[in-house]
C-alpha positions in Angstrom: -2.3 -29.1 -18.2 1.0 -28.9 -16.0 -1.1 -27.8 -13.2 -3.7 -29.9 -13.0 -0.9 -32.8 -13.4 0.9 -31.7 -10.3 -2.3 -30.9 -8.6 -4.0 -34.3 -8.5 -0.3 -35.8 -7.7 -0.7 -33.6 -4.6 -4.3 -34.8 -3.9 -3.3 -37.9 -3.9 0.5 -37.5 -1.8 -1.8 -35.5 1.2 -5.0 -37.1 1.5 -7.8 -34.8 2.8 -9.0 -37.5 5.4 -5.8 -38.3 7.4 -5.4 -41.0 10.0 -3.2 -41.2 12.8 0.5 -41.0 11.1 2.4 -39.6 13.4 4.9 -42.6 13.3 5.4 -42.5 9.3 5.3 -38.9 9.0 6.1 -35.7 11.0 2.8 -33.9 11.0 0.9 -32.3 14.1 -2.5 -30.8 14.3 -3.4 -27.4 12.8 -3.5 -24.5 15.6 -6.6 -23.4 16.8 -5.4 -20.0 15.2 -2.9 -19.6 13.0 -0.7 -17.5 10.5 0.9 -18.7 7.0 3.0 -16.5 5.3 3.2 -19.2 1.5 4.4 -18.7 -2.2 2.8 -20.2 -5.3 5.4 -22.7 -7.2 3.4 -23.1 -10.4 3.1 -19.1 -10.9 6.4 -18.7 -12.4 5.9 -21.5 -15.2 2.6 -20.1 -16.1 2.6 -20.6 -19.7 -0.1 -18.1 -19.7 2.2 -15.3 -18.2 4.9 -16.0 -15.1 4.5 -14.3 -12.0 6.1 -14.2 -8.9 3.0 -14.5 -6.2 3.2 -14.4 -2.0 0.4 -14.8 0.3 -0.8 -14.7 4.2 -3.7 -17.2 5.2 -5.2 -16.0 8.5 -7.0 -18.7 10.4 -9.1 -17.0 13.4 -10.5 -20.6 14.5 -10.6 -23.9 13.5 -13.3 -23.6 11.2 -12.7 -20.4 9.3 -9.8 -18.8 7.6 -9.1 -16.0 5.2 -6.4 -15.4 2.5 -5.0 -12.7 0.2 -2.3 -13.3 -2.0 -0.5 -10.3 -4.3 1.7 -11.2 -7.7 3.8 -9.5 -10.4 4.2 -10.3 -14.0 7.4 -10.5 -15.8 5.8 -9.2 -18.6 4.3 -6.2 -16.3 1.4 -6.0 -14.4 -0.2 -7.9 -11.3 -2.6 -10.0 -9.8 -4.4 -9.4 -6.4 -6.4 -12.5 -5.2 -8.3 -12.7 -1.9 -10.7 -15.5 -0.8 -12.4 -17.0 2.4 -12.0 -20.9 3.4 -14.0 -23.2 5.5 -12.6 -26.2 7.1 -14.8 -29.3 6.4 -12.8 -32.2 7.7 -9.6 -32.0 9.8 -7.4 -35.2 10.8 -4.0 -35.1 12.1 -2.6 -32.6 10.5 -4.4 -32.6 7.2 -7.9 -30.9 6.3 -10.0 -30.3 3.9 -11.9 -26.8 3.0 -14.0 -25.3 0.6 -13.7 -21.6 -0.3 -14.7 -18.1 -2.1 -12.3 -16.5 -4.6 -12.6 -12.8 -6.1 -9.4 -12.3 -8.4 -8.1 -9.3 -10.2 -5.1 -9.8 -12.7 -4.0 -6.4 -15.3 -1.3 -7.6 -17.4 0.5 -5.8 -20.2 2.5 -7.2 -23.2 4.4 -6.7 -26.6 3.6 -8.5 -29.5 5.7 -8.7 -32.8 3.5 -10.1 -36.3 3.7 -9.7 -39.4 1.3 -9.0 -42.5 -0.4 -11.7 -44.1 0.9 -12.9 -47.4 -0.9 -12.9 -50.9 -2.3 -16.3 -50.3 -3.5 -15.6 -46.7 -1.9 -18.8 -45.5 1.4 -17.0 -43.6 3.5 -14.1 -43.1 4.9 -11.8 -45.7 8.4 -11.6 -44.5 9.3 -9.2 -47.1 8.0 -6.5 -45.1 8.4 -4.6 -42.3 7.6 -6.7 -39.1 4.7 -4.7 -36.8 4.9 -4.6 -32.9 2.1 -3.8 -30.8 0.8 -3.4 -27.3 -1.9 -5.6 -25.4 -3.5 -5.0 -22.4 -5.6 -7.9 -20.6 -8.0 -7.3 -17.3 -9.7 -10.0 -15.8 -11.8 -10.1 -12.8 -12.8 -13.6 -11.6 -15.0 -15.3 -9.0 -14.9 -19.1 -8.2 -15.8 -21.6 -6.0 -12.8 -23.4 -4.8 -12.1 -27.0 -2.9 -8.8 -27.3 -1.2 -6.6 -29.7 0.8 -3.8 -28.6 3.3 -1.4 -29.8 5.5 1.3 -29.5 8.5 4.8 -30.6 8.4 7.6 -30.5 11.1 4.9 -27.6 13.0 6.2 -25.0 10.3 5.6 -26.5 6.9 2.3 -25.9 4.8 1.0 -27.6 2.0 -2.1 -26.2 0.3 -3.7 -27.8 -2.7 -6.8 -26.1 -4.3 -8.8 -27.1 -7.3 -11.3 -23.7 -8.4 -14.4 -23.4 -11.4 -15.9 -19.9 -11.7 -16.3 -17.6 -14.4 -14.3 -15.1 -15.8 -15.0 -11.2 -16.9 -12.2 -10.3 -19.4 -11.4 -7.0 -20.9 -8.6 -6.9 -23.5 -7.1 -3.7 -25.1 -4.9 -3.8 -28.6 -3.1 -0.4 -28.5 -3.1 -0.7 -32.6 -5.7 0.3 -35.3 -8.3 -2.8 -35.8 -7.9 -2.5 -39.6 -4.2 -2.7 -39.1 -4.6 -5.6 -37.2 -7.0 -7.1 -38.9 -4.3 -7.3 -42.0 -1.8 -9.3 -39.7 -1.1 -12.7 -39.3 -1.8 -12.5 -35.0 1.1 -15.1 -34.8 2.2 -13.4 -32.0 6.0 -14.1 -32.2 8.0 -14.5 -29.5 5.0 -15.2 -26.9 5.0 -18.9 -25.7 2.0 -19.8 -27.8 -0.9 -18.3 -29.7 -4.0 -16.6 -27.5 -6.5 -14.4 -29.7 -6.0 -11.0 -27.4 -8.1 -8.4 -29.1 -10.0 -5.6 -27.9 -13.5 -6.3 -26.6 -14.9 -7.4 -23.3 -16.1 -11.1 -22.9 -17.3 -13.8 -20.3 -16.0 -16.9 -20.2 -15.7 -19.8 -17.5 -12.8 -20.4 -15.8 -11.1 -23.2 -14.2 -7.9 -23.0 -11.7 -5.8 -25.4 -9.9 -2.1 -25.1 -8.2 -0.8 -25.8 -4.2 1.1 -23.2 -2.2 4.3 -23.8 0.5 4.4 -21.9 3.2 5.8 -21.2 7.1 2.9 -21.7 9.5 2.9 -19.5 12.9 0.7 -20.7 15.4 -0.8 -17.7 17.3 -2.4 -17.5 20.6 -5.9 -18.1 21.5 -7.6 -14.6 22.0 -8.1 -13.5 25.8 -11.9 -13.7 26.7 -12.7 -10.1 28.5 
């Protein structure tokens, strides 16, 4: 919910279609080719796991672009997300795209519960707590709609707003009838997410803007 809050507030801060603002704002027009080297903000207060994520975007014209970002969990693992972008409308120095996503995220985590009571409403405190390892692999592919733009020639922001579907794979490194007898409160995690072992589809839906330091390039020498 945090990032589709802050994601609309950036819609609506850097509008897609620009005008000429050059006297209210310091913006200039996108290079005709272009690097930007950006981080993702909203990755380290993922509630559903922080990571620290960098990226390039690589645009070889004015129409076409490409970007890979790579990330690592605190809680061990990564993600590896790579897509391509088409420019759709361009003002000064704002545009709009629309864009392919593959992403890849292996992510690894502890888990303390406890057994159920006798009335199977809570945990039996009386015993022995029980910690466990999780393993969750996703693989996603989405369809993404973005909005970026130029500040002071160096300064990028990139909104994006994604729906796709998700291929999950999870992996409880504990017996299922142990598990089974637990409460799955999953203490100490910042809330509760059912992560047992199967495989499963399921859609998904992204959102989140990047920063980052543009460098315009040169124009490529016809031979």
């Amino acid at each position: 919910m945090i990032r589709f809050k802050l994601f609309w507030a950036l819609l609506i801060a850097v509008p897609a279609t620009a005008q000429d603002t050059t006297k209210s704002k310091p913006v200039v027009p996108f290079p005709d080719r272009y690097l930007t080297i950006y981080w993702e903000p909203l990755s380290v207060i993922d509630l559903a796991g922080s990571s620290i994520r960098l990226g390039a975007e690589y645009a070889w014209n004015r129409r076409w672009a490409a970007y890979t970002t790579v990330g690592d969990y605190v809680w061990e693992g990564y993600v590896v997300r790579s897509g391509l972008q088409y420019t759709v409308a361009e003002g000064t120095g704002d545009k709009a795209w629309f864009g392919l996503e593959a992403m890849h995220q292996w992510h690894t985590r502890v888990f303390k519960d406890y057994y159920e009571n006798a009335a199977g409403d809570g945990p039996d405190k009386s015993k022995p707590s029980v910690t466990y390892g999780i393993l969750k692999e996703n693989t996603m592919f989405s369809v993404l709609f973005g909005t970026e733009s130029t500040f002071w020639k160096v300064l990028t922001i990139r909104g994006y707003f994604g729906v796709g579907v998700k291929f999950r794979r999870g992996v409880a490194f504990i017996r299922q009838s142990l598990q089974d007898s637990l409460t799955e409160a999953h203490e100490g995690q910042p809330f509760d997410i059912n992560y047992d072992s199967g495989t499963n589809v399921w859609p998904n839906i992204l959102a989140g803007f990047t920063v980052g330091y543009l460098l315009p390039l040169r124009k490529a020498r016809r031979k």
